[in-house]
C-alpha positions in Angstrom: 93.8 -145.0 -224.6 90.8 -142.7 -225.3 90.3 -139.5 -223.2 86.9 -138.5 -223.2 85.3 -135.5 -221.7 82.2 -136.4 -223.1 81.1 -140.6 -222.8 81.4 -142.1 -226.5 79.0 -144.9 -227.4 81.4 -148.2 -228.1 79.8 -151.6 -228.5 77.7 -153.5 -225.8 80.1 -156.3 -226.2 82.7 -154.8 -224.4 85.1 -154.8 -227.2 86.0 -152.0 -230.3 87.9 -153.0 -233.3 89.2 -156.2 -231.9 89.4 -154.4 -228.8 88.7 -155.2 -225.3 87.3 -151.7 -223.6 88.1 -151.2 -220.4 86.5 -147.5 -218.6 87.9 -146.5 -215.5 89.1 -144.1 -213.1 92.5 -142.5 -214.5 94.4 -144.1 -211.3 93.0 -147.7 -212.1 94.7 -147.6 -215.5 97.9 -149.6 -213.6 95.7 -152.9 -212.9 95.5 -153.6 -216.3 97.2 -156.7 -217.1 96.7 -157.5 -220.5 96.8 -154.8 -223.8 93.4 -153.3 -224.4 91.5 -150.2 -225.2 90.9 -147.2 -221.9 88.7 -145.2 -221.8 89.0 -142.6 -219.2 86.6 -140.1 -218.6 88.6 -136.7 -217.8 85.9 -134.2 -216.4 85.2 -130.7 -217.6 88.3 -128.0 -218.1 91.3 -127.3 -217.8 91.5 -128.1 -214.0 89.9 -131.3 -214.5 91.9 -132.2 -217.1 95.3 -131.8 -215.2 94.0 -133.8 -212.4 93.4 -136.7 -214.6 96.9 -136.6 -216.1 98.2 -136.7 -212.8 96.3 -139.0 -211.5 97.7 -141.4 -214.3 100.5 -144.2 -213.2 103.5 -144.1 -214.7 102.3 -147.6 -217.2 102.8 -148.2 -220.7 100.8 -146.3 -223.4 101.0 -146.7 -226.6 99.3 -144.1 -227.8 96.2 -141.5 -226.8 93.2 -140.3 -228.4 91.2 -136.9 -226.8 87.9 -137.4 -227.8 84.3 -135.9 -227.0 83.3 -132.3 -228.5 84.7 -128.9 -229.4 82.9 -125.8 -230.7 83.6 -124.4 -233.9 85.2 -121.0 -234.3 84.8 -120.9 -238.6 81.9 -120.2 -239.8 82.7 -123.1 -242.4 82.8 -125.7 -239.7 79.4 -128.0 -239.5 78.1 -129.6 -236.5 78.1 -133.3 -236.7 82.1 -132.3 -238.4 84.9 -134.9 -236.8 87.5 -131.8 -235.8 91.3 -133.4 -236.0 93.7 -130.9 -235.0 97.3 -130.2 -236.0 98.1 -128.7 -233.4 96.7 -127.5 -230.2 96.9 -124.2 -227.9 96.6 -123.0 -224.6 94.5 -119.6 -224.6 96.2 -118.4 -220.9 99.7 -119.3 -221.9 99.8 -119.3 -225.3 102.1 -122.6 -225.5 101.7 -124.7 -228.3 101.9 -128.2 -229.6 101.7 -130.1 -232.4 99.8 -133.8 -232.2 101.6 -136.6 -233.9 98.3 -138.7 -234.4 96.6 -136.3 -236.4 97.3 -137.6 -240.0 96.2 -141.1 -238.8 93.1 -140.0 -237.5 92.2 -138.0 -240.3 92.7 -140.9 -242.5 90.5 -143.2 -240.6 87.8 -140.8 -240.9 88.0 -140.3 -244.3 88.1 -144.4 -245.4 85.1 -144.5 -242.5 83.2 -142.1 -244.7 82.8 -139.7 -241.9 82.6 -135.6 -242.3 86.2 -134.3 -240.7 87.8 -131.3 -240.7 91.5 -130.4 -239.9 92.7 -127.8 -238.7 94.5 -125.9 -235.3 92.4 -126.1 -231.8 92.6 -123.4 -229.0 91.6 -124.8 -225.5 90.4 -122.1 -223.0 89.1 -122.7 -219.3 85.4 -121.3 -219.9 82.6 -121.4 -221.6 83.1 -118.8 -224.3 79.8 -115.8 -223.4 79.2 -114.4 -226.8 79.5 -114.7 -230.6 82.3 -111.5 -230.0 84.2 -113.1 -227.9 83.9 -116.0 -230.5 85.2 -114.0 -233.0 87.8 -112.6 -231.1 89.4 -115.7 -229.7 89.6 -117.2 -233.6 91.1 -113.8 -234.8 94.1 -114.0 -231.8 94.2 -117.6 -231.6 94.1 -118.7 -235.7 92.2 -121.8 -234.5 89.2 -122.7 -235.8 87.7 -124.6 -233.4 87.4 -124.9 -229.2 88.2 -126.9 -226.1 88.3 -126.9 -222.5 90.7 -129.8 -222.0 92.6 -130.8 -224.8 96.1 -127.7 -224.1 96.0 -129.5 -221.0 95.9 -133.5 -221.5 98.2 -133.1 -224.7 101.3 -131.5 -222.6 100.8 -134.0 -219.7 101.1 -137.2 -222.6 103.7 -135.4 -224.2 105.9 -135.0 -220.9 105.5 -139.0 -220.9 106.2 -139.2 -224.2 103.0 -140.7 -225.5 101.5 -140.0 -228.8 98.3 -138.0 -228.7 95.9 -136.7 -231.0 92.5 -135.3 -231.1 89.6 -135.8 -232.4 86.5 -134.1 -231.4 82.8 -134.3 -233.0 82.1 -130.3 -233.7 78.6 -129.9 -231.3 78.0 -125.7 -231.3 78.3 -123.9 -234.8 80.4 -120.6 -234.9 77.2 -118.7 -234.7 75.4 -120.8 -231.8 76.3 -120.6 -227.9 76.1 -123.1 -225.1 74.0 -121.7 -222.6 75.3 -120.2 -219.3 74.6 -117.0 -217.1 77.1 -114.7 -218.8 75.4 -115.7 -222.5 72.2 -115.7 -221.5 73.1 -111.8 -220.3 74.9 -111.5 -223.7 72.4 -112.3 -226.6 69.3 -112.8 -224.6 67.2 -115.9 -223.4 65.4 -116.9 -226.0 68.6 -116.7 -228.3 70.7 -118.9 -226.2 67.6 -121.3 -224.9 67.0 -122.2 -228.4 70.7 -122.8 -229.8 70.9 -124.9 -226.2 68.1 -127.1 -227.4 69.6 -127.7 -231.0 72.9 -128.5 -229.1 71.5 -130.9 -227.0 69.8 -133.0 -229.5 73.1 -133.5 -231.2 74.7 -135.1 -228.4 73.7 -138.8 -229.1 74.2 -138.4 -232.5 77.6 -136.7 -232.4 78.9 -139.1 -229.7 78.0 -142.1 -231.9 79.9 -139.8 -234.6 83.0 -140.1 -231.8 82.8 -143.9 -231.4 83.0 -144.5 -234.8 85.8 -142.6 -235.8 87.6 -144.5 -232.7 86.6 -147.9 -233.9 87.8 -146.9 -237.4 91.4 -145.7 -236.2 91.6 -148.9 -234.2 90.7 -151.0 -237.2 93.9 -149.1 -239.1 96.3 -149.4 -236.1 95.6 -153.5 -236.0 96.0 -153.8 -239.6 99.5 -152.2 -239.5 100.6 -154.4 -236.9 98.8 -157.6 -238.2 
């Protein structure tokens, strides 16, 4: 199963890896009646993401994958970069977990030839308003990238005991913000208008970025079970 908060770009065909992709709503996932590959688009935030989870029936999944974008919190961390994290927390409660898929999905990107990074991920429920509060959230968190869905999705899998990882394409640099009202206040227009332009040009490429480190995982999970 992929969760996506952001659509990824998988083959016309209707198949990935072998494959057959199925998108829908998260409480269709129970008429599926033969194995494939879900996609399941989750929403925005934390909120979002909890009402997904429960929407969910209780079915058999093998294993997940969070997909779609993150934000990078070290300066290091390129856009374009396939972010796999070890482990993921939640900002507000400051629980944490650790995500069995991550050393799988960092290999797949690496024989796929694809830029990825590894590291931990902090998921908080807003966009974050300034390159301080940036700064401040990698300095108490010790993440170096961040989400608005992924605290959330990867404790509801792990209640049903279903192997999750993530793997989101990097979209905003540490020292570029996404625009909103309380950035725009922050740095200034022209600041924020122009890193939202740069940001929105990568989101075709960095969603195709997505796909194909899905198709590349899939290809390693059927060739251990062949």
């Amino acid at each position: 199963m992929a969760l996506e908060s952001a659509p990824l770009r998988l083959d016309a065909t209707g198949r990935c890896a072998g494959f057959a992709v199925r998108t829908l709503a998260p409480e269709r996932v129970g008429a599926l009646r033969e194995p494939a590959l879900v996609r399941v688009r989750t929403g925005v935030g934390l909120a979002s993401a909890r009402r997904c989870i429960a929407r969910l029936p209780e079915v058999a999944i093998e294993a997940a994958v969070l997909g779609g974008f993150a934000g990078a919190l070290a300066p290091e961390l390129a856009p374009g970069t396939i972010f796999v994290a070890d482990t993921v927390l939640d900002a507000a409660s400051g629980a944490e977990l650790a995500l069995p898929l991550a050393g799988a999905l960092e290999a797949a990107a690496r024989r796929a030839g694809l830029p990825v990074a590894r590291g931990a991920l902090v998921t908080i429920d807003e966009v974050v308003k300034s390159f301080e509060a940036k700064r401040a959230l990698q300095a108490r968190s010790g993440a170096i990238a961040v989400d608005m869905e992924s605290a959330a999705l990867a404790a509801g899998l792990a209640a049903r005991a279903v192997p999750a990882g993530v793997a989101r394409v990097v979209l905003d640099a540490a020292d570029e913000l996404v625009p909103g009202a309380e950035s725009l206040r922050a740095v200034g227009a022209w600041r924020v208008l122009a890193d939202g332009v740069r940001i929105a040009r990568r989101l075709r490429p960095c969603a195709r970025i997505s796909a194909r480190l899905l198709e590349a995982w899939l290809c390693d999970a059927g060739s251990e079970t062949a």
